[in-house]
N, C-alpha and C positions, 0 to 999 in steps of 0.2 A: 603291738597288739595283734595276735594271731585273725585269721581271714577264713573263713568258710564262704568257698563258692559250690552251687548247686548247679548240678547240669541237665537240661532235661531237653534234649538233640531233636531237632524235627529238622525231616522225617525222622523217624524214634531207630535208635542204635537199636541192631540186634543183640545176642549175648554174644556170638559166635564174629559180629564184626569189632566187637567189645575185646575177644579175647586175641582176635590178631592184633588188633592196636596193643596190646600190654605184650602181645610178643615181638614187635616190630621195637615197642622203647626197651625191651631188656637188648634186643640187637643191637639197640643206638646208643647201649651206657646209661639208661636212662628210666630204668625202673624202678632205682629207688632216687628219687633226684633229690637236691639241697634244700631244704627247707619246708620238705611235703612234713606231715604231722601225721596226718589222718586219713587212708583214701577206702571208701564205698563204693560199691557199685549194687544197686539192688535192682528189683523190676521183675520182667514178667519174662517167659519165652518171646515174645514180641515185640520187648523194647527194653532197654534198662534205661536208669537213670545215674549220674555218678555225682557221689559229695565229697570234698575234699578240705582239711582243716591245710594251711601253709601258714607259716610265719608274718609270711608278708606279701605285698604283692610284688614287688621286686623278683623276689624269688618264684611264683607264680610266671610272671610274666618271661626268668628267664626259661622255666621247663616249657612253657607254651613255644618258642623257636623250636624247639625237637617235636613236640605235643601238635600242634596245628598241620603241619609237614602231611605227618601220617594220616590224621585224621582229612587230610585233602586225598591223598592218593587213594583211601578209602573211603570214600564218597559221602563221608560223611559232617557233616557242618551242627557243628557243636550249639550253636545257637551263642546268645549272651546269657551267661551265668550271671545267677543272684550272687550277686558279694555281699556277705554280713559279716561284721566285728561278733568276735565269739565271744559270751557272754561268759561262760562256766564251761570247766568240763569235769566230768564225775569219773575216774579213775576209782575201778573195785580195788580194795587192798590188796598185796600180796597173800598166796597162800603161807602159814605158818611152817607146813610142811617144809614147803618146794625151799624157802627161805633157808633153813637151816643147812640144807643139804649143801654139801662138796665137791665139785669139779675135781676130776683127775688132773685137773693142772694147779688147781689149789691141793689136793692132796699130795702131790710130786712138790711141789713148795714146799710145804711145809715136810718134808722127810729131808729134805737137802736144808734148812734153817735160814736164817738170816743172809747169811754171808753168800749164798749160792751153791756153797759147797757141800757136799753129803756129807752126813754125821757121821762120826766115826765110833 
């Protein structure tokens, strides 16, 4: 069952020590990690807070070994996040449009056929 942890850091993250931290995990391999789902960050000039849906907490626990690193050398202490078992989530449908449309690598497919090879 998927895990939503809430984070709300005291003293309060900035936005700006918020944004180095996401640029220090793209540097470490690690912006989009295994098993994230969901990630937020919302709040005020003064302080954000972040939500994050994972899979599990395994996988939580292993992006926190890269995640906590950072968040120490940036002086910032995450606090204990609320963990909640996620109840629902509400995915809006696809647009009808965007759905039908074709990729130039699907349209390059389909002109070479089945076989790979160009029609003749």
């Amino acid at each position: 069952m998927a895990l939503a942890f809430y984070f709300s850091p005291t003293p309060v993250m900035t936005p700006q020590l918020y944004d180095e931290c996401i640029k220090r995990l793209k540097k470490a391999g690690a912006s989009h990690p295994p098993g994230r789902v969901y990630h937020a960050c919302f709040g005020t000039n003064e302080g954000v807070n972040v939500f994050d849906v994972w899979t599990s907490q395994a996988a939580f626990d292993k992006f926190g070994q890269t995640l906590i690193p950072i968040l120490n050398q940036l002086g910032v202490d995450p606090g204990q996040p609320r963990v909640m078992e996620v109840h629902n989530v509400i995915v809006p449908p696809a647009r009808a449009r965007s759905a039908g449309k074709r990729t130039p690598a699907k349209r390059a497919a389909k002109s070479k056929g089945r076989s790979g090879r160009k029609k003749r």
